[in-house]
N, C-alpha and C positions, 0 to 999 in steps of 0.2 A: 231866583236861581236859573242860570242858563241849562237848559239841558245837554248832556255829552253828546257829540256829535258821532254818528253810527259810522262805523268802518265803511269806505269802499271796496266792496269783494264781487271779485270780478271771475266769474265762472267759466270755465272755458266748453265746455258741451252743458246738452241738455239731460237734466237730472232728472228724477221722479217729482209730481207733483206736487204730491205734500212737503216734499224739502225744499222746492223752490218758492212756495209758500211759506215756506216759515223761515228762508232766510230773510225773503223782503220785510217780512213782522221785525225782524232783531238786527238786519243790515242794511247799508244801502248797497243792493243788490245789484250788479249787472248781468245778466243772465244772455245764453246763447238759444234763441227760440228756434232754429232752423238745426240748431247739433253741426252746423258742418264745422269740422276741424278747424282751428283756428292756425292760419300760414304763420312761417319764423317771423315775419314780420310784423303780423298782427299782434304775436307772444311778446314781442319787445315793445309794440304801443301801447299793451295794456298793461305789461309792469310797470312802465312811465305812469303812470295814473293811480294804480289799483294800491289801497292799502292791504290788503289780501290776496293773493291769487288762487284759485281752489282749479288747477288743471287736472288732469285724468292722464294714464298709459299713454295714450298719444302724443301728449305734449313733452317735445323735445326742449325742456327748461333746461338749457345751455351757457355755459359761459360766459357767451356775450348778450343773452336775456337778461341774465343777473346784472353784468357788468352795466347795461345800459337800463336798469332798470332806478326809479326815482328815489329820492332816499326813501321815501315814506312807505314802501314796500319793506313789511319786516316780519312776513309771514307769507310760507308756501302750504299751504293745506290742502297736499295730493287727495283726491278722492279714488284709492287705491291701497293697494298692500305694500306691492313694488314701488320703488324709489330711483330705481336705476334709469330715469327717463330724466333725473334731475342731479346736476352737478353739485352734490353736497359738499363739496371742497369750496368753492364759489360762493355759494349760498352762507356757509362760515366766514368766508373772508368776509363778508358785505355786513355780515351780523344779522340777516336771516334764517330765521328757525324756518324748520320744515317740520313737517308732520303725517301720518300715511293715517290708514285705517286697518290695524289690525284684527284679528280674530276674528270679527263676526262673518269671515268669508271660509273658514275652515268647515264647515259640514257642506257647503255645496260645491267647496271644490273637489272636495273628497267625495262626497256621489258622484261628480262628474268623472271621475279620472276612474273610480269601481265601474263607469258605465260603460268607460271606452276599454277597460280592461276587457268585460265581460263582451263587448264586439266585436274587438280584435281577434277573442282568444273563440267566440263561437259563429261569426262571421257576418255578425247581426246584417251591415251595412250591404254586402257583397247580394247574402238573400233578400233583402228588399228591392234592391237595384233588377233582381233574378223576378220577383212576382211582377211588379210596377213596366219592368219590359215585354212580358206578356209571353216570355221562353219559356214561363215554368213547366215541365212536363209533368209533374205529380210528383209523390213521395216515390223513392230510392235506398235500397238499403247504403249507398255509397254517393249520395248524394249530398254537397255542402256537406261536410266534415270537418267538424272543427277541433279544440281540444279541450278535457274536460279541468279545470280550474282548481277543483279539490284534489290536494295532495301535492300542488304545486310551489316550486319553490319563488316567492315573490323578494327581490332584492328593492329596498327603497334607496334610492337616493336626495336626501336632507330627512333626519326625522324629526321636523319641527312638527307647530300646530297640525301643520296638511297632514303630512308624512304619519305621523300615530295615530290623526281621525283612517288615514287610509289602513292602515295595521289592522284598528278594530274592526274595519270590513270587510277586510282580506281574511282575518282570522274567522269570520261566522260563516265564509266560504269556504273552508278547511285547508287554506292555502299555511305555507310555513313562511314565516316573517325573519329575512334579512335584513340590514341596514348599514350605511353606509355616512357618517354626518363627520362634520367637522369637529365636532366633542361629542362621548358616549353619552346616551342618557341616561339620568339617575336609576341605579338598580330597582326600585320600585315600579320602573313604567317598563324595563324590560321583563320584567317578570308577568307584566302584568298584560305583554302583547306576546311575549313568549315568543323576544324576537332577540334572535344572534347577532352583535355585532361584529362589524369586518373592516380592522383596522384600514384594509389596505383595499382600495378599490378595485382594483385590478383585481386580484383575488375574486372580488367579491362577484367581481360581471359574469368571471368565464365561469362561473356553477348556478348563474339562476335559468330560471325560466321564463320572468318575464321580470324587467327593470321598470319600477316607475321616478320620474324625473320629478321632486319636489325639493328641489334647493333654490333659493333666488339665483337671481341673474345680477352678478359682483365681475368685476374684473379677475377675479379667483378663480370664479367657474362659466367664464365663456370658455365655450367648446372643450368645457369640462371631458366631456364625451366625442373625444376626438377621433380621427379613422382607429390610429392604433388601438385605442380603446373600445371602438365599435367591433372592430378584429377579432378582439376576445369572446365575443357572446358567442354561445354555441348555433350552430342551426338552427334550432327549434324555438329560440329563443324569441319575445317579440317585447316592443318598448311602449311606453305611455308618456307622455309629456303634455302636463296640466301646467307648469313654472313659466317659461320663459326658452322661447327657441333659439336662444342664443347659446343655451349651453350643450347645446348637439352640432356635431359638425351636418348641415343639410343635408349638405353635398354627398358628403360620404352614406350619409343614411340612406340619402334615396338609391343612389348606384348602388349597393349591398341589398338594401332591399328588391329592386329590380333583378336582381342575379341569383337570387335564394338565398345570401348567407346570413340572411336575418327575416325569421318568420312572417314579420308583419309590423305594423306601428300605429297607435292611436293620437294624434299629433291637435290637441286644442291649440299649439300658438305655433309660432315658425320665425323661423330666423330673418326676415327681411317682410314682416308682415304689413300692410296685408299683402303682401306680394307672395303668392306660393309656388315653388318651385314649379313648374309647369307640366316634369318628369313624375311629380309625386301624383299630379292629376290624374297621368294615367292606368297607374298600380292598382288591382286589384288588394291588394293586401293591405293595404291603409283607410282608415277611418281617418276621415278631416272634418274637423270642425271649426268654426270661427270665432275664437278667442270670450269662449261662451261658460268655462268655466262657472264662473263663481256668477251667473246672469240668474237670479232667480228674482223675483220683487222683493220678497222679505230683503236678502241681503242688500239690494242696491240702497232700501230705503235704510237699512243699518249703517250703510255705510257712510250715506249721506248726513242722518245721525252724530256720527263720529265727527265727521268734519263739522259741523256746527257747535257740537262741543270744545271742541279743539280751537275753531276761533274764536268763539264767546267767552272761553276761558282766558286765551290770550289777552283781549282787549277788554278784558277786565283785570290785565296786570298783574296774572299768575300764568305758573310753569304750565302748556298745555299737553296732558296726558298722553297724549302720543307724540311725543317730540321724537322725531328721529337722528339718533347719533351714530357719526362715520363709527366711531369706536366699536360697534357694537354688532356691524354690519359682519 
C-alpha cells in the first residue's frame, strides 16, 4: 500500500517551536525561518503551490491571492481569531474553506485590555516615563493624579468571548458593567456579570466613563466609532481598544484627544498599522502598545494547536471545527 501523501502547508511567519515541529511530523511543511512578512507577491506564489495556507493578521489574502491561487489550494488556516485580513466572499467562490482560532485567546486579551484600562485610568505609562527620565522630584500630594476605577461606569462594546472575560474583571474591580453588541445576551450571563444592556449605542457612549472596544473589525463596524460618535463621550471619559483599529476613526481620536475632549486612550492596535499616527506619538495621555494583546506563549502555542487540528482534520476528509462562515460573521 502506497502511503497518503502529506499536504503542502505553507506558513507565512514564524510560529512557536514546538508547533513548527510537529507540523513537519504530520505535514509537508514550508515554514518562514526569518518571520519577515511575506510581499502581495510572494502571498500569490505560495497559494500557486501550497495545498494549505496557515497566514497570520498581516497577510492581506485578497482577491486576487485567491483568484490566482492553484486549484489545489482548498484550505485557508488563519492563525488568528480575525478573518478580516481574508476575502471570505473569494475564498467561497473558489470552494475554499477558511478557518481562524477561536477562544483560546480570550483570557489574555482580556488582561490585556484590564491592563491598559487600569494605565490609562492611573497613569501607569506617563509615571514610568516621569522616573526612567530622572525628573521625578519625590512623592506629592497632587502629584500624577489619576482616577479611581471602582464605582465606575465601564460601557463594552461587542460582548462576546473578550467582552464577558473583560465584564468579570471589571466587576472584581467594582466597576458597573454596560454593553453594547449586536444581539442581547442570554439573561443568565447578564445576570451573572450584572451588566445593563444598551440597545442604542449612542445612548450607551454619552454616560460611560470608560469605553472598551471588543467587537471584530466587519465591514459593519469600520469606524464604528466615528467623530459624531467620538463627540458623544463626556470629558472624563477615556477609550481602550484591544479589537481592531479600524473600528475607531484615528483621526478624530487623536485631535479630541490632543484638545481634552476625551480623557485619554489605551490603543493595542491602530488603524493603518503598523503605521501609528505620528500625533498620537506625542500625547501624554495615551498608552500604546504593539498589537501585543493576546502575545503570551501559552496562547500562541494554543493557537498554533488549533490550526493543526483544523488542517489534520481537513485532510483527513471531515468538516474542520473552526470553519469560518460569512453568515455568522
Amino acid at each position: 500500500m502506497t502511503e497518503k501523501k502529506k499536504p503542502l502547508v505553507v506558513v507565512t511567519r514564524k510560529l512557536p517551536d514546538v508547533i513548527e515541529t510537529r507540523m513537519m511530523e504530520l505535514f509537508d511543511a514550508r515554514l518562514n525561518s526569518d518571520d519577515e512578512p511575506l510581499t502581495h507577491a510572494q502571498l500569490i506564489e505560495v497559494a500557486q503551490v501550497a495545498d494549505v495556507l496557515v497566514p497570520t493578521v498581516t497577510d492581506r489574502i485578497d482577491r486576487e491571492v485567491i483568484e490566482k491561487a492553484g486549484p489545489q489550494l482548498r484550505l485557508i488556516a488563519s492563525f488568528g481569531t480575525g478573518v478580516d485580513h481574508i476575502d471570505l466572499k473569494a475564498a467561497r467562490e473558489r470552494g475554499i474553506s477558511v478557518t481562524n482560532t477561536p477562544g483560546v485567546l480570550t483570557e489574555d486579551t482580556a488582561d490585556m485590555t484590564m491592563a491598559l484600562l487600569l494605565a490609562v485610568g492611573r497613569r501607569l505609562a506617563e509615571g514610568e516615563r516621569l522616573v526612567r527620565s530622572g525628573q521625578w522630584k519625590g512623592w506629592g500630594p497632587t502629584t500624577m493624579l489619576g482616577h479611581r476605577i471602582q464605582g465606575k461606569r465601564l460601557g463594552i462594546l461587542g460582548m462576546g468571548r473578550i467582552g464577558q472575560a473583560l465584564a468579570r474583571r471589571a466587576r472584581a474591580f467594582g466597576m458597573s458593567i454596560h454593553y453594547h453588541n449586536r444581539r442581547r445576551v442570554y439573561p443568565d450571563v447578564e445576570q451573572e456579570l450584572e451588566a445593563t444592556y444598551w440597545d442604542s449605542l449612542d445612548q450607551m457612549l454619552a454616560r460611560m466613563d470608560v469605553v472598551s472596544i471588543n467587537c471584530p473589525h466587519t465591514p459593519a463596524t469600520y469606524h464604528l466609532l466615528s467623530e459624531r460618535r467620538l463627540k458623544l463621550l463626556r470629558p472624563h471619559c477615556f477609550i481602550v481598544n484591544t479589537s481592531r483599529g479600524e473600528v475607531i476613526d484615528e483621526t478624530a481620536l487623536t485631535r479630541m484627544l490632543s484638545k481634552g475632549e476625551i480623557a485619554g486612550a489605551g490603543l493595542d492596535v491602530f488603524e493603518h498599522e503598523p503605521a501609528v499616527n505620528p500625533k498620537l506619538l506625542r500625547l501624554d495621555n495615551v498608552v500604546l502598545l504593539p498589537h501585543m494583546g493576546s502575545a503570551t506563549i501559552e496562547g500562541r502555542i494554543d493557537m498554533g494547536e488549533k490550526v493543526i487540528i483544523n488542517i489534520k482534520t481537513f485532510a483527513d476528509g471531515h468538516a474542520p471545527p473552526d470553519r469560518v462562515l460569512e453568515t455568522l460573521l
